[in-house]
C-alpha positions as CSV (number, residue, x, y, z in Angstrom):
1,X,0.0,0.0,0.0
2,X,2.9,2.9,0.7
3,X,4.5,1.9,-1.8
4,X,1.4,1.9,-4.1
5,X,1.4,5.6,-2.3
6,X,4.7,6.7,-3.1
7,X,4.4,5.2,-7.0
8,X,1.5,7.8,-7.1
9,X,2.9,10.6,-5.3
10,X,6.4,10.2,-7.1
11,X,5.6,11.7,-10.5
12,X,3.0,14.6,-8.6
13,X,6.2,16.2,-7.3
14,X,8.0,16.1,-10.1
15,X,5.2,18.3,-11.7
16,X,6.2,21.9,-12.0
17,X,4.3,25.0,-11.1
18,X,1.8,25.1,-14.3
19,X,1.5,21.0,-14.4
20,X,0.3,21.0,-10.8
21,X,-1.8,24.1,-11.0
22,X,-4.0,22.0,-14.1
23,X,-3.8,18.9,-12.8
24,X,-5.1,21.1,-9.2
25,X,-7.7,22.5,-11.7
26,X,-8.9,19.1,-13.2
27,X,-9.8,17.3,-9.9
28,X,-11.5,20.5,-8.6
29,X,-13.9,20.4,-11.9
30,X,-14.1,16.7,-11.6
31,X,-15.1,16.8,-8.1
32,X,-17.5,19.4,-8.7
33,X,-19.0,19.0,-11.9
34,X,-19.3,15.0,-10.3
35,X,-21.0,16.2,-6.9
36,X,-23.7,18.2,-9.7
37,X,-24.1,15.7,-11.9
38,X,-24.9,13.6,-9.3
39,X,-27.5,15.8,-7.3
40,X,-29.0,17.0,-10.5
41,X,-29.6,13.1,-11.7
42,X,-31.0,12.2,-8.2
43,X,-33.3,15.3,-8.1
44,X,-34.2,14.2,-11.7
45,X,-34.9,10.6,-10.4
46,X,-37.0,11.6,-7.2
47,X,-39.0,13.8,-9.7
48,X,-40.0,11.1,-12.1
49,X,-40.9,8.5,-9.3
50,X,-43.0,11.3,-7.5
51,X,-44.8,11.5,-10.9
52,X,-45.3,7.2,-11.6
53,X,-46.7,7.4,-8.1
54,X,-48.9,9.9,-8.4
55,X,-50.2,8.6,-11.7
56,X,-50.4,4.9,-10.2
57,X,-52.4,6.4,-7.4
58,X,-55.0,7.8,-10.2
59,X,-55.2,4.4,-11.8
60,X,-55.6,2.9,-9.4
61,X,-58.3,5.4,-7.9
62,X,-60.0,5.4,-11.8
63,X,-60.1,1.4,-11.8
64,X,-62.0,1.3,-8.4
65,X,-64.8,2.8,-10.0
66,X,-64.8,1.5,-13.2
67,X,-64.7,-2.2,-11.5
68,X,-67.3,-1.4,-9.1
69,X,-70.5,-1.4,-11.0
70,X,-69.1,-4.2,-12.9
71,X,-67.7,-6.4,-9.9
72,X,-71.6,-6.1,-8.5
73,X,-73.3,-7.2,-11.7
74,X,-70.3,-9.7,-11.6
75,X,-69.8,-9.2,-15.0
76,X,-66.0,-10.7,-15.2
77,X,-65.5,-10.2,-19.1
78,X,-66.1,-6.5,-18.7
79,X,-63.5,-6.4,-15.8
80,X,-61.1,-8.5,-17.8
81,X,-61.8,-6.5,-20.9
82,X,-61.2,-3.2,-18.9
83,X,-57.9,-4.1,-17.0
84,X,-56.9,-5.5,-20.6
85,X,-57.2,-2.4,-22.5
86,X,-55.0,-0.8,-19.8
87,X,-52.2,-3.1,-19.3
88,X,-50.5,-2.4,-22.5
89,X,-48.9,0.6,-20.7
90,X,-45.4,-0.5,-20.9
91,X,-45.1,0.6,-17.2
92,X,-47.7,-1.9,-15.7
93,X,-46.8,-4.8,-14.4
94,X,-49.9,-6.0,-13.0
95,X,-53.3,-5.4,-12.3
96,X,-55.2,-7.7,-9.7
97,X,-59.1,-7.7,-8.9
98,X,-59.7,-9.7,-5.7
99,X,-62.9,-9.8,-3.8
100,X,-63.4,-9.3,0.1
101,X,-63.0,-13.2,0.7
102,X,-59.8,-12.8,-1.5
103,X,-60.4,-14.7,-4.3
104,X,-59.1,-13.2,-7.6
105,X,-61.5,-12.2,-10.4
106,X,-59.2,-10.7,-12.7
107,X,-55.4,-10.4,-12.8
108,X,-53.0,-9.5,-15.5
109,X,-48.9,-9.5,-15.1
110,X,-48.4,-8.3,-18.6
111,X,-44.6,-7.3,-18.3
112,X,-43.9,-8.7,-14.3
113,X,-41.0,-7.2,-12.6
114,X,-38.0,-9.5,-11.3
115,X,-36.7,-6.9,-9.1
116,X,-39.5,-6.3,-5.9
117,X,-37.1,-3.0,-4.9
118,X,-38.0,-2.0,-8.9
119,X,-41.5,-1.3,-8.7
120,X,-44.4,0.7,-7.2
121,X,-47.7,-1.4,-6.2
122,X,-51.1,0.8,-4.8
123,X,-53.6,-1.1,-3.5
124,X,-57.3,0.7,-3.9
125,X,-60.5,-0.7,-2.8
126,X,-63.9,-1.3,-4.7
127,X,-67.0,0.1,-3.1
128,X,-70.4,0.2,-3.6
129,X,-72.5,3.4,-2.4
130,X,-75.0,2.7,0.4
131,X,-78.7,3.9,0.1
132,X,-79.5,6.8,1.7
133,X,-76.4,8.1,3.0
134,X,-75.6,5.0,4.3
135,X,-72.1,3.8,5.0
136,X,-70.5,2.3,1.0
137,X,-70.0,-1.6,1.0
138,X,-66.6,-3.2,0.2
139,X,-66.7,-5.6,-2.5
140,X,-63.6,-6.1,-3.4
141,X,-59.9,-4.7,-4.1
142,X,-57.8,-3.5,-6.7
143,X,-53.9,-3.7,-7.0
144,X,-51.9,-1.8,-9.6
145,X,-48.2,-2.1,-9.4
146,X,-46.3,0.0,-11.5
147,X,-42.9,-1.1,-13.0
148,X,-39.6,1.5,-12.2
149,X,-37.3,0.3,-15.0
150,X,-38.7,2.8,-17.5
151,X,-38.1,5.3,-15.3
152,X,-34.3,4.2,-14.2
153,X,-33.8,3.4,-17.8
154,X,-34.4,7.3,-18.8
155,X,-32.6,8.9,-15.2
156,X,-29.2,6.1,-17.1
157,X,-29.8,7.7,-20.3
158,X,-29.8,11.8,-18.9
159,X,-27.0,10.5,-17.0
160,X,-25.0,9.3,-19.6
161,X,-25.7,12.6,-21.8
162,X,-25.0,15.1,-18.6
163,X,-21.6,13.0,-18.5
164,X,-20.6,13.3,-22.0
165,X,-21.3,17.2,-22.1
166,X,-19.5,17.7,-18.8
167,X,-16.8,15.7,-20.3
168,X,-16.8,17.5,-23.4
169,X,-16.8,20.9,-21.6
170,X,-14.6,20.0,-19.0
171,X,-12.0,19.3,-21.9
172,X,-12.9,22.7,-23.4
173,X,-12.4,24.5,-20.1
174,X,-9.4,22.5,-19.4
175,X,-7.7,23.4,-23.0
176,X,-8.8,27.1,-23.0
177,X,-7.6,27.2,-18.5
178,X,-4.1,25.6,-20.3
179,X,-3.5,28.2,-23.1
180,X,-4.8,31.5,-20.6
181,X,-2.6,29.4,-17.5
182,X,0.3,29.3,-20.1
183,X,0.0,32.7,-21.6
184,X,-1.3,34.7,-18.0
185,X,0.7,32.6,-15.5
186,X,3.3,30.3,-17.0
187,X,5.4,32.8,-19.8
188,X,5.5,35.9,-17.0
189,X,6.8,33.1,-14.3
190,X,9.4,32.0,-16.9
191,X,10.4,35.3,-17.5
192,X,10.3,35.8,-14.0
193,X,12.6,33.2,-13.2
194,X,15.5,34.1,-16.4
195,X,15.1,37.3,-14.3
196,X,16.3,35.7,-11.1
197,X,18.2,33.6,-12.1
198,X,20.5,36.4,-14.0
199,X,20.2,38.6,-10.7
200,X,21.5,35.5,-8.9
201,X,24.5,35.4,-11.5
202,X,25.2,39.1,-10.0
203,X,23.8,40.6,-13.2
204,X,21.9,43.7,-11.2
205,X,21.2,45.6,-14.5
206,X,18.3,43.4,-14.6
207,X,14.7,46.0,-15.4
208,X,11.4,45.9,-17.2
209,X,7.9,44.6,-16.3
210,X,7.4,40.5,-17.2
211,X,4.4,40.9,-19.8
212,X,1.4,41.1,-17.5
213,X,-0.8,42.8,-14.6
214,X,-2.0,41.7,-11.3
215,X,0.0,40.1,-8.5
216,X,2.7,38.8,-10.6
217,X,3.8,42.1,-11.6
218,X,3.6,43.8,-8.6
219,X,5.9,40.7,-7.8
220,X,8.1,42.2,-10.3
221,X,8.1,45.3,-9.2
222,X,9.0,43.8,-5.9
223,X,11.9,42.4,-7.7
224,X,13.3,45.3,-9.1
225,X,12.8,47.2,-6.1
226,X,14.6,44.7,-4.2
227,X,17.4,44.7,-7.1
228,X,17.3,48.3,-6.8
229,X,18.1,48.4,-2.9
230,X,20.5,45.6,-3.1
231,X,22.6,47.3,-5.8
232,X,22.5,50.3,-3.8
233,X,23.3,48.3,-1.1
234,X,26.5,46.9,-2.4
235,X,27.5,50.2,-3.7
236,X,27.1,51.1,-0.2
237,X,29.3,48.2,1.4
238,X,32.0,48.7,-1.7
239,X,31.8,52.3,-1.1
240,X,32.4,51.2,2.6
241,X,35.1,48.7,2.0
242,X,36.8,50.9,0.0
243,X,36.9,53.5,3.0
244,X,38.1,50.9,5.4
245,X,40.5,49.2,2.9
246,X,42.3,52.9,2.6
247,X,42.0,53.2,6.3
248,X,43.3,49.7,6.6
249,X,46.4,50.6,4.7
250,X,46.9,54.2,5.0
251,X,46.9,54.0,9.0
252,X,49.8,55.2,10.6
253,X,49.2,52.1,13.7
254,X,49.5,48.6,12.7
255,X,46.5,46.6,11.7
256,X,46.7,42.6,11.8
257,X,44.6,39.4,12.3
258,X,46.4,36.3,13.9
259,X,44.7,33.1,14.3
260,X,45.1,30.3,17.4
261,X,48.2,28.9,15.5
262,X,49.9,32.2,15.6
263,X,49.3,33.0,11.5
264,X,48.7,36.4,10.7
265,X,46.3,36.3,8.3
266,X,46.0,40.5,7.2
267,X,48.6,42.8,7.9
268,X,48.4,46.9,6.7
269,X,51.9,48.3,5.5
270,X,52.2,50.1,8.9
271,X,53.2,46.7,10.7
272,X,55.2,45.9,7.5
273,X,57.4,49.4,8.2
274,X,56.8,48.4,12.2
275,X,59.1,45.6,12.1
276,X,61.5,46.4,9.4
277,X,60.1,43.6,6.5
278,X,60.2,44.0,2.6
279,X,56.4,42.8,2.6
280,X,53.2,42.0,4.1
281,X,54.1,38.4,2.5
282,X,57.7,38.1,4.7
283,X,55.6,39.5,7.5
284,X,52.6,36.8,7.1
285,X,55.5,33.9,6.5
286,X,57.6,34.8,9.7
287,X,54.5,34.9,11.7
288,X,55.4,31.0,11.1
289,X,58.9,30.8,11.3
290,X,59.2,30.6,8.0
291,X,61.5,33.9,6.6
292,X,63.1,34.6,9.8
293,X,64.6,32.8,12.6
294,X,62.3,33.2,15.0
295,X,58.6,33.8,15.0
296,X,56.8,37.1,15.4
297,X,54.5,36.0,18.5
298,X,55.9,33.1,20.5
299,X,53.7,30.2,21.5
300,X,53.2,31.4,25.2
301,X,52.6,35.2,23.8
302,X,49.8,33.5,21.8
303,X,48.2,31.3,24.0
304,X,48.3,34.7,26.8
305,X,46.6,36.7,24.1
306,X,43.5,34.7,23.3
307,X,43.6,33.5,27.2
308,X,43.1,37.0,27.6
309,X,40.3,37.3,25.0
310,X,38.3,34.7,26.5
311,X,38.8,36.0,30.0
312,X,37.7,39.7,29.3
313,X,34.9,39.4,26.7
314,X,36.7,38.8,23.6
315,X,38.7,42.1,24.5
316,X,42.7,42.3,24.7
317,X,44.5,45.0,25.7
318,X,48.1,44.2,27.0
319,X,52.0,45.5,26.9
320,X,54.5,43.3,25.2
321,X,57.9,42.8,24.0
322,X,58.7,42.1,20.2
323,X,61.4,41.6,17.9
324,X,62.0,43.6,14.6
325,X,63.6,41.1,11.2
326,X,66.9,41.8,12.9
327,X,66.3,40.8,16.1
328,X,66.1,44.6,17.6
329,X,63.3,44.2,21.0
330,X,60.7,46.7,20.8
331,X,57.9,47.2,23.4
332,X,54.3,47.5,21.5
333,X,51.2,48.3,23.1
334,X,48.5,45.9,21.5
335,X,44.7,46.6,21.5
336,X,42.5,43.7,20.0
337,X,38.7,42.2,19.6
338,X,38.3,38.6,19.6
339,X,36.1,37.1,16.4
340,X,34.3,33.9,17.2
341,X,33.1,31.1,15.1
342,X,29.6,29.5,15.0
343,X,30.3,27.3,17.6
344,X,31.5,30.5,20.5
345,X,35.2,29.8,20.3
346,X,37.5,32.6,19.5
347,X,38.6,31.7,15.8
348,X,41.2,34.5,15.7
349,X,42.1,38.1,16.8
350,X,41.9,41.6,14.9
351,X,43.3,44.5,16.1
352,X,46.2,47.1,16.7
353,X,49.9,47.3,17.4
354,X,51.7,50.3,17.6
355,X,55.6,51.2,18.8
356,X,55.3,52.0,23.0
357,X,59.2,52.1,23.1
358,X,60.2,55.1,23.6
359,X,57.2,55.9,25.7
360,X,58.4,53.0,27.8
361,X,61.3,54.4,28.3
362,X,59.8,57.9,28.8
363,X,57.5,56.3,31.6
364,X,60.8,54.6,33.2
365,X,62.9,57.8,33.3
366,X,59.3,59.5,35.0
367,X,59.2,56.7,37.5
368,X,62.7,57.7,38.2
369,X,61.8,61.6,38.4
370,X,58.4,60.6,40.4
371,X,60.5,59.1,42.8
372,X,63.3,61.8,43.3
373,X,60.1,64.1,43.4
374,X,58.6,61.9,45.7
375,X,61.4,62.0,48.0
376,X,61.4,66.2,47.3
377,X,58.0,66.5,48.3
378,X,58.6,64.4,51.6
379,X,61.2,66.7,52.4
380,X,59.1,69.5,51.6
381,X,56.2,68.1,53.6
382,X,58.9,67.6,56.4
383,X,59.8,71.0,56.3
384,X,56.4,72.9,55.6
385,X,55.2,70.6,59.1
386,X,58.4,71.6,61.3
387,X,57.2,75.3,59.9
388,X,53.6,74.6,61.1
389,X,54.7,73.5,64.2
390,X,56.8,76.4,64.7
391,X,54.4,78.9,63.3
392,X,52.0,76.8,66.0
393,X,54.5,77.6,68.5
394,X,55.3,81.6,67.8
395,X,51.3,81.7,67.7
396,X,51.5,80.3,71.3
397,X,54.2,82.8,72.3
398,X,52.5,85.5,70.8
399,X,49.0,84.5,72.9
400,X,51.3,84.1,75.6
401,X,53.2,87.3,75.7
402,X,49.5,89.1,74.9
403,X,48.3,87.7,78.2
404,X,51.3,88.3,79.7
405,X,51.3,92.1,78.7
406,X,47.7,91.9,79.2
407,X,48.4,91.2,82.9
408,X,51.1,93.7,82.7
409,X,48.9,96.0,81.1
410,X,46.4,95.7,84.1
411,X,49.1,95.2,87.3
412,X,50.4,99.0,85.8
413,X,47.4,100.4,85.3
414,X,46.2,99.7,89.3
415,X,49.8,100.5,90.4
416,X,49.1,103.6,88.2
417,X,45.7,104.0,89.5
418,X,46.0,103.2,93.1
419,X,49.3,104.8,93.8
420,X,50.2,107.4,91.7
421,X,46.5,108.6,92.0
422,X,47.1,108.6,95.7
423,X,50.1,110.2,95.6
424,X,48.6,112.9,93.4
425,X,45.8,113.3,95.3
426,X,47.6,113.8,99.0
427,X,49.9,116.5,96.8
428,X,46.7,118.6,95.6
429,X,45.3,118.2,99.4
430,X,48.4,119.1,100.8
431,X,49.1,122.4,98.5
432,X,45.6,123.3,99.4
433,X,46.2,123.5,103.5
434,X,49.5,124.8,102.0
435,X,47.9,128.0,100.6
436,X,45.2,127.9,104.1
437,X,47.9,127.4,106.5
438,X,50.6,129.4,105.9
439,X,51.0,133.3,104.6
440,X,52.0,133.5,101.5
441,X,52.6,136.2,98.8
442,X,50.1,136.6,96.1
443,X,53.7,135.7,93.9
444,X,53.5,132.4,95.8
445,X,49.7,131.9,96.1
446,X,49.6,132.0,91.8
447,X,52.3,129.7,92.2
448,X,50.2,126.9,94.3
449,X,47.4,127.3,92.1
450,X,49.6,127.0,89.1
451,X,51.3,123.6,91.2
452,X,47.4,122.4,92.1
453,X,46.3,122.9,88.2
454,X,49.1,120.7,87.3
455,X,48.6,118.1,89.5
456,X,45.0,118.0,88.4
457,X,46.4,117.5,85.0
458,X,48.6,115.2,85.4
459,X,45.7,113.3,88.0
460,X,43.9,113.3,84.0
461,X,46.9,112.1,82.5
462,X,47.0,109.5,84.6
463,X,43.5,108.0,84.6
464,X,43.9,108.2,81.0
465,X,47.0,105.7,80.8
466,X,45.3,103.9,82.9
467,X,42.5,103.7,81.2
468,X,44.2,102.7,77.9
469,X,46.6,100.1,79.1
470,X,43.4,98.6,81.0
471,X,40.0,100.4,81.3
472,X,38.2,100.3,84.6
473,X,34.7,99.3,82.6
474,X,35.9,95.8,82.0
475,X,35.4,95.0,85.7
476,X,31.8,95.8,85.2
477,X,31.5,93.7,82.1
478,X,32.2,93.6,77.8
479,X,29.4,95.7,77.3
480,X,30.4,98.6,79.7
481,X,33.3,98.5,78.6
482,X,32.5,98.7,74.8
483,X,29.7,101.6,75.7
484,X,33.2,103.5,77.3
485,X,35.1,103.0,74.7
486,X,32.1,103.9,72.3
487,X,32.0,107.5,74.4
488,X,35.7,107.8,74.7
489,X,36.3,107.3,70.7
490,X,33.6,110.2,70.5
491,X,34.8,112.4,72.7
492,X,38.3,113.2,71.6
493,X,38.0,112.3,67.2
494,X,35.7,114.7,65.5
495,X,33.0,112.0,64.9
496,X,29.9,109.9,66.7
497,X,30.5,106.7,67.8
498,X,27.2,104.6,69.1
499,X,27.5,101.4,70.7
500,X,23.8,98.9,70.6
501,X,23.6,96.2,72.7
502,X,20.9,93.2,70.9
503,X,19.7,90.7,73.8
504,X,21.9,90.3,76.9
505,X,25.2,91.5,77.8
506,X,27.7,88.5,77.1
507,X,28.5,86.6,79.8
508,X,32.1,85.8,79.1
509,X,35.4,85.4,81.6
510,X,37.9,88.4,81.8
511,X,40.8,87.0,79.0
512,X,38.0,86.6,76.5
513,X,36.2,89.3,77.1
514,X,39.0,91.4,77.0
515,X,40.6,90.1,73.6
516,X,36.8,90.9,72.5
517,X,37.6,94.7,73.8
518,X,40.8,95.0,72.3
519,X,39.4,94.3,68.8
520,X,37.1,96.6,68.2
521,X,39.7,99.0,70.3
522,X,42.3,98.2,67.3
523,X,39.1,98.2,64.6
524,X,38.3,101.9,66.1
525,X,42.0,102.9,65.9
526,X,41.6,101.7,61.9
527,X,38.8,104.2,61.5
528,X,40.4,106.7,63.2
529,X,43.6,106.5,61.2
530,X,42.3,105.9,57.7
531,X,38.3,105.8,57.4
532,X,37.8,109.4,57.4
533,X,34.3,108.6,58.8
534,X,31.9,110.7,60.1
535,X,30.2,108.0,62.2
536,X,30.8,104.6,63.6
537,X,28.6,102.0,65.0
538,X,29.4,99.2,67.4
539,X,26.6,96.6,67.8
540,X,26.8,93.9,70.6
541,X,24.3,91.0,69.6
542,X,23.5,87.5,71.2
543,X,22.4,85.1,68.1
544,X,21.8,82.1,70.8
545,X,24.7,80.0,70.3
546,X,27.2,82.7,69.4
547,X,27.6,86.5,70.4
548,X,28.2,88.9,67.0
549,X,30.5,92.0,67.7
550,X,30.0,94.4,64.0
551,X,31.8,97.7,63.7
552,X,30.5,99.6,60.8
553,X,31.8,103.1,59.8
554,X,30.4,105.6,57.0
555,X,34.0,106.6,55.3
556,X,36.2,106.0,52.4
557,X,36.5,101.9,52.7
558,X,39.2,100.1,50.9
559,X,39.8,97.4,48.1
560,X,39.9,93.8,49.5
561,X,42.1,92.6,46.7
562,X,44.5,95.6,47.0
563,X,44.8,95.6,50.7
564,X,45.2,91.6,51.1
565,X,48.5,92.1,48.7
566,X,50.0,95.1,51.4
567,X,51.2,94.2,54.9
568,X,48.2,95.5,57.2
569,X,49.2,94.8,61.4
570,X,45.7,96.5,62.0
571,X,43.5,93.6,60.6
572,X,46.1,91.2,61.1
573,X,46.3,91.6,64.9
574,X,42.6,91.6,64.6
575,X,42.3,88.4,63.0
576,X,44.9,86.8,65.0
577,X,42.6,87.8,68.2
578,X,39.8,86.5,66.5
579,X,41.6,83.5,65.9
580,X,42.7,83.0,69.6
581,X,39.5,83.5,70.8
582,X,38.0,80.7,68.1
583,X,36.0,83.2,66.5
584,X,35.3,84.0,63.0
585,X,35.8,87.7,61.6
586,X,34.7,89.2,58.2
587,X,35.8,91.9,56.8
588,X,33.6,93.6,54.1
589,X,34.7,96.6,52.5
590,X,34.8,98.2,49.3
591,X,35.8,102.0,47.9
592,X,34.0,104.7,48.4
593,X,30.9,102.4,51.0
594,X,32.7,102.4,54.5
595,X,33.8,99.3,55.9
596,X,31.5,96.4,58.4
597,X,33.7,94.2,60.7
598,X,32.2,91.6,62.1
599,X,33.4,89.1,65.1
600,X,31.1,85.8,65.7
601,X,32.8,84.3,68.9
602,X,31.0,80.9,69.8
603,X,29.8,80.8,73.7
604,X,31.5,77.5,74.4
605,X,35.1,76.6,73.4
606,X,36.2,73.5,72.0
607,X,39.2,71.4,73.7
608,X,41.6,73.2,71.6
609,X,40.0,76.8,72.2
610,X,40.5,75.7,75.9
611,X,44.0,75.4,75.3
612,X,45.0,78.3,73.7
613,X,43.6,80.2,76.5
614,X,45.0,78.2,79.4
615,X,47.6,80.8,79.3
């Protein structure tokens, strides 16, 4: 049976396109014009025995009333004679008159069937009308059977013509479908196909339409659309190639492609110059050992370099030593991508080499500097700490000697006060019970009070230095003694001076409070010396975790850029108070707006603001 199967299949696929398309064509209008045939032939059939039963069914209808009359009078040669005359329709196959005990009067099998399936038998009974109205009395039956043959014969014979015609037309169709299949289909496919097959030769000059409309030339106008774009497309890769190829051997770096067995199969004319060979060809054969004596990569160079590539994503980038033809060692930098086969495996590397020599021996001689610099810089660091620690040190001396004149300031200033203003005072008492006591001359009375309005004087004089090496105020707190100082700097320079105190007066300890007076003492002098101000402002405010001291004046101000390039003891001695008390000073000024000092001393020192003022 398969092989039955594959005898009949065989020669089906070796059909081409048109063959299979008509033999396609010729069981499709087999099939179909069969299924017609077929259901027009049964339709005809079901017709024609509607009609023999329906004219059996009037026979035998018309006989029962013929016979009845007859079948009373028992008048059998009438009923013979009748049933006679009608059986030499070539359809009846019998006519039968029985009575109702069953016993036959009449019967006639003029043509009787042999096939019981082949006929059509009615059986009608014989009646005789009652008298008035009164139910008919049976006297007998009649059976009419009706042969079928005719009828098949005639459904055979339609048959038989509906086949030949469908034949005959289905050969018609099938020659004309041929010559339109060959003509529509078949010469544009050919065409079609010499078109192909030339563009599949690499002739792309292929054009023109292939005879005919519809889906087959829009196919073709696919084609030559996709010619089109292909052509251009290989313009576009040549174009590309040819781009690359002049990059390839114009490049000033060299360009190669090794394989696992250390072949390079592509080298540019860079790498050719790079290692001093006539050719690319010399190059490519001592890759192998085979024009000099050694080869270009050694075995463990190349099994490193496509280790590499399959550790680092096909990526190599590594430093290595290389010979020249002449056995010269040169150090090349080498920067290649890994190409893999179908199966994963690195097939062979492409990349770039280029001469690191030099550069190497650039990079040695700056390790060598980088580490004499190194050692420099260590020095350096060495020295600039030894001059932090002393600059630390000085800074300590200098906060040291400040408290110490600080105290020295303030033991003078009460020996100043206390004695000398005694002593002065027991002279002015004593030359007034002078002057009471004793006559004197009005030469020596002018004289006295001459004596008593110097010693007032120099009592001024006195309170004065006292006041300036260490005023009396600061016993009674930072903000006395700023409002003092704020009423002294008024009272002798030809401008006002206001002091504001902001929240409450600070509550700091005498060696901070009194590096707090003595800068906005120096920050006064400043104004008094270069400002040419008409009015000065000192402002005493507590911002909760820090006290701000701000001494803003209305003269000429300075340039910060200029003045940070000139030596200035002024703001430096301010700042380096600021900076001993742990506080932050800014100094804003700018020509022709005045100038704002301004002192934010934190209200609890840190460990090393405790330290500095341990003095």
């Amino acid at each position: 049976m398969t092989s039955c199967i594959k005898w009949l299949v065989y020669p089906l696929r070796r059909l081409g396109l048109h063959g299979r398309l008509m033999l396609g064509l010729f069981a499709m209008m087999l099939v179909v014009g069969g299924i017609g045939g077929y259901a027009l032939t049964q339709h005809e059939e079901e017709i024609h025995f509607a009609e023999l039963e329906s004219r059996t069914a009037r026979i035998s209808d018309f006989l029962s009333l013929a016979i009845a009359p007859l079948l009373r009078n028992g008048d059998k040669p009438s009923i013979d004679a009748l049933i006679n005359s009608l059986a030499g329709n070539p359809e009846v196959d019998e006519f039968t008159v029985t009575t109702v005990q069953g016993g036959v009067i009449s019967s006639v099998k003029p043509h009787p069937s042999t096939r019981p399936m082949g006929e059509i038998v009615r059986v009608a009974g014989i009646y005789r009308a009652g008298p008035d109205g009164a139910d008919p009395e049976r006297l007998g039956s009649i059976k009419v059977v009706m042969s079928t043959d005719i009828v098949r014969a005639e459904i055979r014979h339609a048959q038989t013509i509906l086949l030949t015609t469908f034949f005959v037309l289905l050969a018609g169709l099938h020659i004309v479908t041929l010559y339109l299949l060959k003509w529509m289909v078949r010469r544009p496919i050919d065409r079609l196909s010499r078109k192909v097959d030339r563009i599949a030769l690499g002739d792309l000059s292929v054009t023109g339409s292939v005879g005919t409309r519809g889906q087959l030339a829009m196919f073709a106008a696919r084609v030559d659309i996709m010619v089109r774009n292909v052509g251009a497309t290989i313009n576009s890769l040549r174009a590309s190639e040819t781009k690359y190829r002049r990059i390839f051997e114009n490049s000033s770096e060299g360009i190669f492609r090794l394989d696992r067995d250390g072949q390079l199969l592509d080298v540019n004319p860079a790498m050719v110059r790079l290692f001093d060979y006539p050719s690319a060809d010399q190059l490519k054969q001592a890759s192998l050992g085979g024009y000099a004596q050694r080869r270009l990569f050694s075995a463990e160079q190349i099994s490193e370099l496509f280790a590499n590539a399959s550790a680092h994503n096909g990526v190599v980038a590594c430093e290595m030593e290389l010979r020249k033809l002449h056995g010269e060692r040169i150090w090349v930098e080498l920067n290649a991508r890994a190409v893999v086969n179908s199966s994963g495996s690195v097939e062979f590397l492409e990349g770039m080499i280029s001469n690191i020599t030099e550069r190497r021996r650039a990079h040695q001689r700056l390790l060598m500097h980088r580490e004499r610099l190194a050692g420099e810089v260590s020095e350096r660091r060495r020295a600039e700490a030894n001059l932090r620690a002393s600059k630390k040190r000085l800074r300590e001396l200098a906060e040291y000697m400040e408290s110490i004149r600080e105290e020295e300031r303030k033991q003078i200033a009460l020996t100043i006060h206390d004695e000398l203003g005694q002593m002065l005072t027991a002279l002015k008492i004593n030359l007034g019970l002078l002057g009471r006591i004793a006559p004197v001359s009005e030469q020596q009375a002018q004289k006295i009070v001459e004596m008593a309005s110097l010693v007032d004087k120099t009592v001024r004089i006195v309170r004065d230095v006292a006041s300036h090496l260490r005023p009396a105020a600061l016993n009674y707190g930072l903000a006395s003694a700023l409002e003092w100082l704020a009423a002294e700097f008024s009272r002798h320079e030809l401008m006002t001076c206001r002091f504001l105190l902001i929240g409450e007066e600070p509550a700091l300890d005498e060696p901070r409070a009194t590096a707090v007076f003595r800068v906005a003492q120096e920050a006064l002098t400043n104004i008094m010396r270069h400002a040419n101000a008409t009015h000065v402002e000192l402002r005493m405010a507590d911002l909760g975790a820090a006290y701000e001291l701000s001494i803003a004046d209305n003269g000429q101000g300075f340039e910060m850029k200029t003045q940070s390039q000139r030596t200035t003891y002024g703001l430096l001695g301010m700042q380096e108070r600021a900076r001993a008390l742990g506080a932050e000073i800014e100094i804003d000024s700018a020509a022709g707006t005045g100038t704002v000092v301004r002192v934010v001393l934190p209200k609890a020192l840190n460990v090393s603001q405790r330290a500095d003022f341990a003095w």
